[in-house]
C-alpha positions in Angstrom: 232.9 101.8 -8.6 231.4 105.1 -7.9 227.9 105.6 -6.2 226.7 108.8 -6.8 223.9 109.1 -4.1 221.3 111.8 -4.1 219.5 112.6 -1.3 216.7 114.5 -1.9 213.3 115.9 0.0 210.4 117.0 -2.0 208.3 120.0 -1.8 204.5 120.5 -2.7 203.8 123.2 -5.4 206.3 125.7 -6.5 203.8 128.6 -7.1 204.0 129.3 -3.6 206.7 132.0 -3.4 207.2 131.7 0.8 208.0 128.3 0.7 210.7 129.1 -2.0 212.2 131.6 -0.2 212.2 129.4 2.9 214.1 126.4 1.0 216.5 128.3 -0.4 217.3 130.0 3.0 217.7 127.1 4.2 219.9 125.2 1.3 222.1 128.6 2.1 222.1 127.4 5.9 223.2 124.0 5.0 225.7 124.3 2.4 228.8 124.8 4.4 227.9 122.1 7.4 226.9 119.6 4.4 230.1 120.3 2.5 232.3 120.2 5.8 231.1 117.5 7.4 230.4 114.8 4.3 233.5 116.3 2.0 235.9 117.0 5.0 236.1 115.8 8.0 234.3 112.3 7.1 236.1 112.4 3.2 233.0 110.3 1.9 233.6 111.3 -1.7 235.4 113.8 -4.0 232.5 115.4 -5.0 229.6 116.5 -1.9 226.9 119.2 -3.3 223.3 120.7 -2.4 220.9 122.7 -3.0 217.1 123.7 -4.2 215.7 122.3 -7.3 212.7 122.5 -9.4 210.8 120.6 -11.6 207.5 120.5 -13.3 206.0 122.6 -10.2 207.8 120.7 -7.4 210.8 121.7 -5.8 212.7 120.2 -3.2 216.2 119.8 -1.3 218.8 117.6 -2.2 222.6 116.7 -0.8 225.0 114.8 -3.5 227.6 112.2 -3.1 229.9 110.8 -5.4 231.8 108.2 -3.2 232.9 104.6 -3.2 230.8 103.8 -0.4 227.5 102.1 -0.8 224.6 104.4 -0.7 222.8 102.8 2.1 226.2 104.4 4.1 226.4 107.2 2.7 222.1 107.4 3.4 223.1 106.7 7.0 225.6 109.9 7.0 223.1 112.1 6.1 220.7 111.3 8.7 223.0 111.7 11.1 223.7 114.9 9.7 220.3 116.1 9.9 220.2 114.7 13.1 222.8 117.3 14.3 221.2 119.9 11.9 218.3 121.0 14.0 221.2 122.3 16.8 222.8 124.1 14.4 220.1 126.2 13.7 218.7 126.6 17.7 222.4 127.6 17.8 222.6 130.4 15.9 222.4 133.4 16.9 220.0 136.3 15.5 222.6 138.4 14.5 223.9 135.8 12.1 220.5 134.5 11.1 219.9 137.9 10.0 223.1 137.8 7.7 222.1 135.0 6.1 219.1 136.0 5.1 220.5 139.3 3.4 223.2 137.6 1.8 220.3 135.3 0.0 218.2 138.7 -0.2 221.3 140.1 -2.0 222.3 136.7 -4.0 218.5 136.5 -4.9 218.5 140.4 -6.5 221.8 139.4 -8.7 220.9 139.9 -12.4 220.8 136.1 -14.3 225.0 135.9 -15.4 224.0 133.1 -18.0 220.8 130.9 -19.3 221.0 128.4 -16.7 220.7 131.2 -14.3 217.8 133.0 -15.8 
């Protein structure tokens, strides 16, 4: 048996363009600890993905499992994730803060490649 667990946070209204920007800033942020910490180190499941999606005018934030592992585990993992999240981010430095933030400024400016994109 596979449990394929999302975790997801919701967002009010997507017509407000700032707090778009900020959740996709931060679903840049948290990709790589996500992926490293649920997909490698603790191996919970073959396949460990995030990101920002929308729908009907709410958007939100949410982390993917696809694991053996009951979901109420795997809900435990990412809690403790978050947990360590907020150190990550008082962690990091300006210089790399600022990085990030061009790299989504430059990801953002991309021209749709296909449908699902545009």
């Amino acid at each position: 048996l596979h449990t394929l667990f999302p975790y997801t946070t919701l967002f009010r209204s997507t017509s407000s363009h700032m707090l778009l920007a900020q959740l996709h800033l931060f679903a840049q942020l948290a990709k790589v600890p996500i992926f490293s910490t649920l997909r490698t180190k603790e191996q919970l499941g073959y396949v460990v993905a995030s990101g920002v999606w929308s729908s009907n005018g709410v958007a939100g934030f949410r982390v993917m499992v696809q694991s053996e592992r009951e979901g109420e585990y795997l809900e435990e993992r990412v809690e403790e994730l978050w947990r360590g999240f907020k150190g990550v981010l008082e962690e990091m430095g300006e210089e790399e803060f600022g990085m990030q933030r061009d790299s989504l400024v430059k990801k953002r400016e991309e021209k749709p490649k296909n449908l699902g994109q545009e």
